[in-house]
HTML snippet that shows the backbone in 3Dmol.js (N, CA, C, O; Angstrom):
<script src="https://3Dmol.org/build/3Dmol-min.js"></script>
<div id="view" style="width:600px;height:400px;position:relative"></div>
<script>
const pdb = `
ATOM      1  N   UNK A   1       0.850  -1.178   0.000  1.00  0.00           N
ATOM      2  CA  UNK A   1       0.000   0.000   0.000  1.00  0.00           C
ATOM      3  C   UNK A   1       0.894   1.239   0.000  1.00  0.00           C
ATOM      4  O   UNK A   1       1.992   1.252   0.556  1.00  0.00           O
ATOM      5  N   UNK A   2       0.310   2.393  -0.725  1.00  0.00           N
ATOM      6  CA  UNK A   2       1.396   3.253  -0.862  1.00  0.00           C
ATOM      7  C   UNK A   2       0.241   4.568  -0.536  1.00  0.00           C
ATOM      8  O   UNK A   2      -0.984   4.545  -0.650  1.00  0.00           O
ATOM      9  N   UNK A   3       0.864   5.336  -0.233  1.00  0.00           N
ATOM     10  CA  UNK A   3       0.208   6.784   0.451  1.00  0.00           C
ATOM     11  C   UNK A   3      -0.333   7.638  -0.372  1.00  0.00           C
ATOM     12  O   UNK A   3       0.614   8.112  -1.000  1.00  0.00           O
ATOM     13  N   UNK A   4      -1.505   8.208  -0.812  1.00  0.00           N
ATOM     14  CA  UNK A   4      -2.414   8.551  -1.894  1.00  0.00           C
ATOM     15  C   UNK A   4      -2.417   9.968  -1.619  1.00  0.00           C
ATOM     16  O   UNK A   4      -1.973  10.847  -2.359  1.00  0.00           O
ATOM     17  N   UNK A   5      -2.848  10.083  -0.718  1.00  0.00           N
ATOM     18  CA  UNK A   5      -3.704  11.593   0.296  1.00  0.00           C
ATOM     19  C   UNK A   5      -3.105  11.734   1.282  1.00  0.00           C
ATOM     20  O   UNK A   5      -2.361  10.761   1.402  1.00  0.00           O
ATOM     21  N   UNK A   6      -2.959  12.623   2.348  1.00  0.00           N
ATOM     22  CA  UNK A   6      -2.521  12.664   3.501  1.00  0.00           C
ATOM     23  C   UNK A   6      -3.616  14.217   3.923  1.00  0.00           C
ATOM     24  O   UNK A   6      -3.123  15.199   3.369  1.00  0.00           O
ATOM     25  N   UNK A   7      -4.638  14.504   4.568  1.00  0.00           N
ATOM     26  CA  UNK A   7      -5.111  15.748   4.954  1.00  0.00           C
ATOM     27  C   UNK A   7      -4.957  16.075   6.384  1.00  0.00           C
ATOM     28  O   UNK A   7      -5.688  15.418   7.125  1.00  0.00           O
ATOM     29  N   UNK A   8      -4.093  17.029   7.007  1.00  0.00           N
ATOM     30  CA  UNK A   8      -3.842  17.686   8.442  1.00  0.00           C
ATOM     31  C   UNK A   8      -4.413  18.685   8.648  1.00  0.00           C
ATOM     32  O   UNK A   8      -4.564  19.649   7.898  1.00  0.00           O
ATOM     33  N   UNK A   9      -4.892  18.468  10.040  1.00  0.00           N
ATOM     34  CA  UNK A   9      -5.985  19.623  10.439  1.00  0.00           C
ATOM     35  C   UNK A   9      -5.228  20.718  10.401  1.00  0.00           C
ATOM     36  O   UNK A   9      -5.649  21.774   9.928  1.00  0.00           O
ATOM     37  N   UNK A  10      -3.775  20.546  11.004  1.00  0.00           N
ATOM     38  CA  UNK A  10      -2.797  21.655  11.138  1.00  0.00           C
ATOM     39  C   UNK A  10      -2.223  21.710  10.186  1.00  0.00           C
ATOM     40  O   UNK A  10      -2.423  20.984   9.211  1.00  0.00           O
ATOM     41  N   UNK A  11      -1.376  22.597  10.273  1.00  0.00           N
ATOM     42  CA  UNK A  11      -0.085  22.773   8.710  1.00  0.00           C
ATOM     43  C   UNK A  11       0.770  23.010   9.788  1.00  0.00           C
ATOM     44  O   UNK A  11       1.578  23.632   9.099  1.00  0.00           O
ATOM     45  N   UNK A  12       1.453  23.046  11.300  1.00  0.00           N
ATOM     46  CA  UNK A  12       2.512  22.890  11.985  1.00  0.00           C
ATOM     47  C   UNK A  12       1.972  22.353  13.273  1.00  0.00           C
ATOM     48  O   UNK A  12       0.745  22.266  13.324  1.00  0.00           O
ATOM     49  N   UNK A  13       2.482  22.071  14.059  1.00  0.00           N
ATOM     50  CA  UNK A  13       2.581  21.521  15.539  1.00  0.00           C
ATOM     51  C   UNK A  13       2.564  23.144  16.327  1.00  0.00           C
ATOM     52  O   UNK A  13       3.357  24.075  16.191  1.00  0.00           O
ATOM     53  N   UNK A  14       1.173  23.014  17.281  1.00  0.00           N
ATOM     54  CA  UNK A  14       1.383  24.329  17.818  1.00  0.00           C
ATOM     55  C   UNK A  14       2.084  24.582  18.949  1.00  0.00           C
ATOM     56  O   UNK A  14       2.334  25.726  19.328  1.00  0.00           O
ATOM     57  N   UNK A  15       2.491  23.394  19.633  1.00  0.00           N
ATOM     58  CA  UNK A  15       2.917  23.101  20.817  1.00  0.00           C
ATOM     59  C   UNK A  15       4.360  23.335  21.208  1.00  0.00           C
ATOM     60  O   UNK A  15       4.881  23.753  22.242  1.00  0.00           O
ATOM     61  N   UNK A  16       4.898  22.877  19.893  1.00  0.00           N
ATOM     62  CA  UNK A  16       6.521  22.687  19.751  1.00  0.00           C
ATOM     63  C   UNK A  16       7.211  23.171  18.476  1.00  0.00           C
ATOM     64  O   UNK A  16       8.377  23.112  18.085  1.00  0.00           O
ATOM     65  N   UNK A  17       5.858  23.769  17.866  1.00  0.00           N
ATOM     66  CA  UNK A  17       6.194  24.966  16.620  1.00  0.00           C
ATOM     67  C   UNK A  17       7.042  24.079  15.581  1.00  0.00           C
ATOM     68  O   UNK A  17       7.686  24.695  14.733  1.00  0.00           O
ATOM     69  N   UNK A  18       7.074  23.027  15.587  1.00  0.00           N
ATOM     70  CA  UNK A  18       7.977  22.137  14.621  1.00  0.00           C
ATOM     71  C   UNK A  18       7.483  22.537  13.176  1.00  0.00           C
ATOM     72  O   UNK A  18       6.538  23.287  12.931  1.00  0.00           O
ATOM     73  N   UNK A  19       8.059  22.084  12.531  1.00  0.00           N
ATOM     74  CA  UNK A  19       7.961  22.839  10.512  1.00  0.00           C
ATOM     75  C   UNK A  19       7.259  23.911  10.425  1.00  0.00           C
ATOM     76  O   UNK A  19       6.333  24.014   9.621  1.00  0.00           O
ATOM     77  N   UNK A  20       7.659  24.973  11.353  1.00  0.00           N
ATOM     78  CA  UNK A  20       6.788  26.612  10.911  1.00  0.00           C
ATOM     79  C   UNK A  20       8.082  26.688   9.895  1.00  0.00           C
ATOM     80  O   UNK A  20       9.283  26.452  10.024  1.00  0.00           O
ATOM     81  N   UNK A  21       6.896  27.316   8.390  1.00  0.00           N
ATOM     82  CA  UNK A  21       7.913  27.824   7.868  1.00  0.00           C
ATOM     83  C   UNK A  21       8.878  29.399   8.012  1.00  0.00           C
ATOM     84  O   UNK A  21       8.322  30.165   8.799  1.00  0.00           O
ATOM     85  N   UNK A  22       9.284  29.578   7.821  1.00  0.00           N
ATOM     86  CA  UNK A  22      10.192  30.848   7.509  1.00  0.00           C
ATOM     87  C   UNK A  22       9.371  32.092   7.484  1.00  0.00           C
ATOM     88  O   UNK A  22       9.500  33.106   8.170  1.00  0.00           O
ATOM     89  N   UNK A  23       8.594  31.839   6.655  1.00  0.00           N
ATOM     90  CA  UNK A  23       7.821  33.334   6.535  1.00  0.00           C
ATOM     91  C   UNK A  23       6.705  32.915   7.703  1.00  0.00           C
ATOM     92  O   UNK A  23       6.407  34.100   7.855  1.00  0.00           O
ATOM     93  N   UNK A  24       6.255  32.564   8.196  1.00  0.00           N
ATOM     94  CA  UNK A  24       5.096  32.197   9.242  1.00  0.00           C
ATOM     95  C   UNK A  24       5.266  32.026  10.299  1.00  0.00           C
ATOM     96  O   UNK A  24       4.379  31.593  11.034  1.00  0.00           O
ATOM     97  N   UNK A  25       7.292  32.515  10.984  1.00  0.00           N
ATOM     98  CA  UNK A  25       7.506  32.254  12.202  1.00  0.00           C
ATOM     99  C   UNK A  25       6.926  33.427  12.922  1.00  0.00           C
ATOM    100  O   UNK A  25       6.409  33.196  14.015  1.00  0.00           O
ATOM    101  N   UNK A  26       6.940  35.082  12.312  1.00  0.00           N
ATOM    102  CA  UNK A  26       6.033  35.977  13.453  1.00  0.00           C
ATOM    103  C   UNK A  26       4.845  36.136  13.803  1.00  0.00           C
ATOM    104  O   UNK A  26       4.351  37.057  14.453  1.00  0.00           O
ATOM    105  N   UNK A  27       4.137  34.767  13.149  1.00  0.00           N
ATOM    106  CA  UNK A  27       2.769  34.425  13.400  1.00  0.00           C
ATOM    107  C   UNK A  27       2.120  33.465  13.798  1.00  0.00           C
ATOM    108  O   UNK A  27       0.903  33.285  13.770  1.00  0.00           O
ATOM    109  N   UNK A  28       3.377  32.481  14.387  1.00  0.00           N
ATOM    110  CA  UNK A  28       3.295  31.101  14.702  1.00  0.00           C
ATOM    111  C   UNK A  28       2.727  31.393  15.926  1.00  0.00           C
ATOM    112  O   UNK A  28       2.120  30.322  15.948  1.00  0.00           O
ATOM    113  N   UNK A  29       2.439  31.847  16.833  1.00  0.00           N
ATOM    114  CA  UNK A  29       1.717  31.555  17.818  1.00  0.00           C
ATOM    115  C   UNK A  29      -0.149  32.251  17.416  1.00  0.00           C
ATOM    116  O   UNK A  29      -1.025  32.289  18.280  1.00  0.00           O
ATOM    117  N   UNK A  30      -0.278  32.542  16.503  1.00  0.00           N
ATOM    118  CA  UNK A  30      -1.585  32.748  16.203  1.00  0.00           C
ATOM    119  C   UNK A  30      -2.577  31.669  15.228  1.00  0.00           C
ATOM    120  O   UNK A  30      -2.332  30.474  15.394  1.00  0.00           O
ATOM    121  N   UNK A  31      -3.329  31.909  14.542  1.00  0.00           N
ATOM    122  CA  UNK A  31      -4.070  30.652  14.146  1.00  0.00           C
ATOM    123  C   UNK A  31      -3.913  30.131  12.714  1.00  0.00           C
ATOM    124  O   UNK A  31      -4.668  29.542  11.941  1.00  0.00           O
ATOM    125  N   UNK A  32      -2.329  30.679  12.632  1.00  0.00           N
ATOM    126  CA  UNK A  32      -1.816  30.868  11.161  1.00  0.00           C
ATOM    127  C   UNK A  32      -1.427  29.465  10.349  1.00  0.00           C
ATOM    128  O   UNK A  32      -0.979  29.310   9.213  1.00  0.00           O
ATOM    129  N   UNK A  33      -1.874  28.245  11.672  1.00  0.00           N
ATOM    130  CA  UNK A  33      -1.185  27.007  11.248  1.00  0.00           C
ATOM    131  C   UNK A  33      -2.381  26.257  10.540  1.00  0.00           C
ATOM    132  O   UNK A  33      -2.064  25.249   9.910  1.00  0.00           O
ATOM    133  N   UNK A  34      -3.844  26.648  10.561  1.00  0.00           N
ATOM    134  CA  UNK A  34      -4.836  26.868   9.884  1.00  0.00           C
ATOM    135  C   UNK A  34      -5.241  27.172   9.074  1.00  0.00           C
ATOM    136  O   UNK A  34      -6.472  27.167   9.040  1.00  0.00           O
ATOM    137  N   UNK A  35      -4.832  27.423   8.431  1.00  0.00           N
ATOM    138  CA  UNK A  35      -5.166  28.509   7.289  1.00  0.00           C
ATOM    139  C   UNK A  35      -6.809  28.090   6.448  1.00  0.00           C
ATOM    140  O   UNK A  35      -7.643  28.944   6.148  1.00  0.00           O
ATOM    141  N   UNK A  36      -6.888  27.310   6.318  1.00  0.00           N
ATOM    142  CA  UNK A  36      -8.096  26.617   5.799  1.00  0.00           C
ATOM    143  C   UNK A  36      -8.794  26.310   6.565  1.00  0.00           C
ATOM    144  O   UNK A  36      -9.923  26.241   6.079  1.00  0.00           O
ATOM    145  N   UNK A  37      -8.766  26.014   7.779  1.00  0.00           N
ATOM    146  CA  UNK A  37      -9.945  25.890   8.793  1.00  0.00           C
ATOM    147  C   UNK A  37     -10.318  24.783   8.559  1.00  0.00           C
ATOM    148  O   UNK A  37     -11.295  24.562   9.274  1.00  0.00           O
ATOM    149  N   UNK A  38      -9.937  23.418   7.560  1.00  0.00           N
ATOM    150  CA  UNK A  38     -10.196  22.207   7.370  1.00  0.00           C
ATOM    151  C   UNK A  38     -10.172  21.540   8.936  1.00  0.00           C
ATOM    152  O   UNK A  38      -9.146  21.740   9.585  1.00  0.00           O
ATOM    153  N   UNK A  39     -11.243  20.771   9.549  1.00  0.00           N
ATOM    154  CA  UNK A  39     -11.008  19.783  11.089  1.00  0.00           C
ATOM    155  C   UNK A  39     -10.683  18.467  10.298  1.00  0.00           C
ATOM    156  O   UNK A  39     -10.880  18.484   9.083  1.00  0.00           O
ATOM    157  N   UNK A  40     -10.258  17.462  10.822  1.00  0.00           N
ATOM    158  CA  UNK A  40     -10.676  16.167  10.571  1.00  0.00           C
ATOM    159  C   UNK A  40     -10.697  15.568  11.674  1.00  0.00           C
ATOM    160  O   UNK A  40      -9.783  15.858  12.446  1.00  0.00           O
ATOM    161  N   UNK A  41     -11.638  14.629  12.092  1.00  0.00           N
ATOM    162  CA  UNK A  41     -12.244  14.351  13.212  1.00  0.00           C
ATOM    163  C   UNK A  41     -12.042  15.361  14.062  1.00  0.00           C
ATOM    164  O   UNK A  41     -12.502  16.480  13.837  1.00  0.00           O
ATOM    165  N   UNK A  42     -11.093  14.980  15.488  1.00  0.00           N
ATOM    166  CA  UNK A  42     -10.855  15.999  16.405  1.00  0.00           C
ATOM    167  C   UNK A  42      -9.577  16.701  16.231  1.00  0.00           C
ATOM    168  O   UNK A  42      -8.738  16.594  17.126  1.00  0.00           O
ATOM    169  N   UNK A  43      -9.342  17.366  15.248  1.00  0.00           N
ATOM    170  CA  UNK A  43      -8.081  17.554  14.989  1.00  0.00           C
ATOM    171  C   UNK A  43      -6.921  17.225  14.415  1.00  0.00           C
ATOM    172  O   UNK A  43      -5.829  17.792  14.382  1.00  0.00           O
ATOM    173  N   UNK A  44      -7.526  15.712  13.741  1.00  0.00           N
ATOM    174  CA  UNK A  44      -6.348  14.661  13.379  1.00  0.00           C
ATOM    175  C   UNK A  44      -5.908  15.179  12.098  1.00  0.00           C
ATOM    176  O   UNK A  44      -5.865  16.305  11.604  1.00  0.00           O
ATOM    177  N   UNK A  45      -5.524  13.764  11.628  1.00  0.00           N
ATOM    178  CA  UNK A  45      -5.235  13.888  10.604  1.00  0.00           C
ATOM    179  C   UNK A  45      -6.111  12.558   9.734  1.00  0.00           C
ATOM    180  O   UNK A  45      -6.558  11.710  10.505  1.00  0.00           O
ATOM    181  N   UNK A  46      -6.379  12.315   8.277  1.00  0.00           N
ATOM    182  CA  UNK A  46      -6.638  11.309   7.610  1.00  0.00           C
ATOM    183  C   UNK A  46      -5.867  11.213   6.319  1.00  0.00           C
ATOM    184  O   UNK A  46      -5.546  11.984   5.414  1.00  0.00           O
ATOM    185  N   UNK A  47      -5.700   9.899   6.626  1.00  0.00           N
ATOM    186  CA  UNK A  47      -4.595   9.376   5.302  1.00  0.00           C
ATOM    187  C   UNK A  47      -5.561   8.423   4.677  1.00  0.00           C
ATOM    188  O   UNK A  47      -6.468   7.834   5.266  1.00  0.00           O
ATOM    189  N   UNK A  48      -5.237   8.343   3.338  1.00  0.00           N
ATOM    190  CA  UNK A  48      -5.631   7.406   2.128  1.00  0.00           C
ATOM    191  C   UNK A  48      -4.494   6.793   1.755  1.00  0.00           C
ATOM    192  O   UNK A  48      -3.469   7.400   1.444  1.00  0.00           O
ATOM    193  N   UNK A  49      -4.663   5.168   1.775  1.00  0.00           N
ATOM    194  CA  UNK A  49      -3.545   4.586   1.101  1.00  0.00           C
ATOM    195  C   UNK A  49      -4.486   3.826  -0.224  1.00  0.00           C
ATOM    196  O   UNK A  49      -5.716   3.862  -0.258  1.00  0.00           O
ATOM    197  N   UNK A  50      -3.710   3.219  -1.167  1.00  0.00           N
ATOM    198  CA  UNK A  50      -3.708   2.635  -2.423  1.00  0.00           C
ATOM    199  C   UNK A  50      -2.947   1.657  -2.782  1.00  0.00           C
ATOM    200  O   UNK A  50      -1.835   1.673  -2.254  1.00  0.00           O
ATOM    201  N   UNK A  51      -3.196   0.663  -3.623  1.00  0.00           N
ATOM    202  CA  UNK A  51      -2.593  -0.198  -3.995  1.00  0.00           C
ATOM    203  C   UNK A  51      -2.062  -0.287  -5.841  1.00  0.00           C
ATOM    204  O   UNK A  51      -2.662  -0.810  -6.780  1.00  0.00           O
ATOM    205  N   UNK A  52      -0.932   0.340  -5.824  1.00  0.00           N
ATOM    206  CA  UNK A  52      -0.095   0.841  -6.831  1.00  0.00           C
ATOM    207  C   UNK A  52      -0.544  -0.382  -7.850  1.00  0.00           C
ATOM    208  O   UNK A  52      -1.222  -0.057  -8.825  1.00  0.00           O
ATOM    209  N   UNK A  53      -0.262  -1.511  -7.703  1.00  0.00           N
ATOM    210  CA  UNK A  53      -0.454  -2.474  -8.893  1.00  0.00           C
ATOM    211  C   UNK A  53      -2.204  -2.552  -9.199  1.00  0.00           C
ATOM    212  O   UNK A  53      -2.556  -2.682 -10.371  1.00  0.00           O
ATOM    213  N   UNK A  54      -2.855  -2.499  -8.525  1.00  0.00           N
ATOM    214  CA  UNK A  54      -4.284  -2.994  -8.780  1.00  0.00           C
ATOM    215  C   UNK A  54      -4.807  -1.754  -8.337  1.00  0.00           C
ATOM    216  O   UNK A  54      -4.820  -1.804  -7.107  1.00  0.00           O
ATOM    217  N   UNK A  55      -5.266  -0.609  -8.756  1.00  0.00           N
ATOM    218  CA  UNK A  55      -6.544  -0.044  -8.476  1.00  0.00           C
ATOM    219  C   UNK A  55      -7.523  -0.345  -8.097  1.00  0.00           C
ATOM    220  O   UNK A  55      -8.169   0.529  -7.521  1.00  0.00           O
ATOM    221  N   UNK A  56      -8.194  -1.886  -8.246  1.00  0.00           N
ATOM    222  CA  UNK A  56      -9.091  -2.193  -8.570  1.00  0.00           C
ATOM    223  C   UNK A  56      -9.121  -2.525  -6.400  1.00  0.00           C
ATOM    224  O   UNK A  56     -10.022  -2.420  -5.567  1.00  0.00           O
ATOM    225  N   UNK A  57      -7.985  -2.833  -6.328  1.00  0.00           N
ATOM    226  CA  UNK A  57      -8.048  -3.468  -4.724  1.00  0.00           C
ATOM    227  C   UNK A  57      -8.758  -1.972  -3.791  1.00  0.00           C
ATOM    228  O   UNK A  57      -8.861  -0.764  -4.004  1.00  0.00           O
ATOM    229  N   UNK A  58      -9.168  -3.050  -2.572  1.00  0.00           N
ATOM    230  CA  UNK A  58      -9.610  -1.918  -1.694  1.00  0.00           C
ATOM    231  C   UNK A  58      -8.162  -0.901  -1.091  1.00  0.00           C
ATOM    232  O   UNK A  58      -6.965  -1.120  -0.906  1.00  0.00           O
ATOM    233  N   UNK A  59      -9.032   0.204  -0.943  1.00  0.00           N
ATOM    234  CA  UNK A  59      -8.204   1.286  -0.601  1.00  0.00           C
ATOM    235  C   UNK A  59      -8.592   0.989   1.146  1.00  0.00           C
ATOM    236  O   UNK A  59      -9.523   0.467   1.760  1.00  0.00           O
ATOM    237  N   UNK A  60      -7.069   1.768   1.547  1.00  0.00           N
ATOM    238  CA  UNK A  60      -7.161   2.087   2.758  1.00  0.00           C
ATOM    239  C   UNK A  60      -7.477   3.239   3.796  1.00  0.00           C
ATOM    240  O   UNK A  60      -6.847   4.205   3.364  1.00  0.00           O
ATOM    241  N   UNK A  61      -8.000   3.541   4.710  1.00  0.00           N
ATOM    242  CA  UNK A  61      -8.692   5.058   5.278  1.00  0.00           C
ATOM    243  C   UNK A  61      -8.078   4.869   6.418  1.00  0.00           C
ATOM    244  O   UNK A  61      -8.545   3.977   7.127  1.00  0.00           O
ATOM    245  N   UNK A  62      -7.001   5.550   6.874  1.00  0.00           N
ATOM    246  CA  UNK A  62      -6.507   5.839   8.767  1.00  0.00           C
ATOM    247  C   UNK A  62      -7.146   6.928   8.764  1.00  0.00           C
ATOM    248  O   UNK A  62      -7.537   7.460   7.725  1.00  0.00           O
ATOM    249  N   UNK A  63      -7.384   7.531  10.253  1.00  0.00           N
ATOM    250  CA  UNK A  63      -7.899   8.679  10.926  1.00  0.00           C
ATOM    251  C   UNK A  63      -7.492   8.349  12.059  1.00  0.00           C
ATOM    252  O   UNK A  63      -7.929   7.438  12.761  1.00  0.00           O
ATOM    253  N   UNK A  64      -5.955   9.657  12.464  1.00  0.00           N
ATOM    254  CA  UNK A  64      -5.658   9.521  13.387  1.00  0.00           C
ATOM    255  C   UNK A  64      -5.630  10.740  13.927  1.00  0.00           C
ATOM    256  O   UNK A  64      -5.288  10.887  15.100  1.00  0.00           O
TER     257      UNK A  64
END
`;
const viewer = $3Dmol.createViewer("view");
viewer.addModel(pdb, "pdb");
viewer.setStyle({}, {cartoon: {color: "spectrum"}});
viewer.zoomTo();
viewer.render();
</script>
């Protein structure tokens, strides 16, 4: 299975500010890691996996 999608509620870690980019560090403590306002479940994240040889196989759904 190989990784299709990946959607994060966040776009950085607000806690420990990990991958703020460069231009978004004098705003990293505001709601700038959002930008889209996308939730998934409580905050998570959801991944789609796929199966590269067969399309036809079932796909996979995490929500973590």
């Amino acid at each position: 299975m190989d990784l299709l999608l990946t959607i994060d509620s966040r776009e950085w870690d607000g806690g420990t500010r990990s991958w703020v980019p460069i231009e978004d560090r004098d705003v990293a403590d505001t709601d700038a890691n959002t930008p889209t306002s996308v939730v998934v479940g409580r905050n998570g994240r959801l991944m789609i996996f796929v199966c590269p040889a067969d399309w036809s196989h079932a796909r996979r759904v995490v929500l973590q």
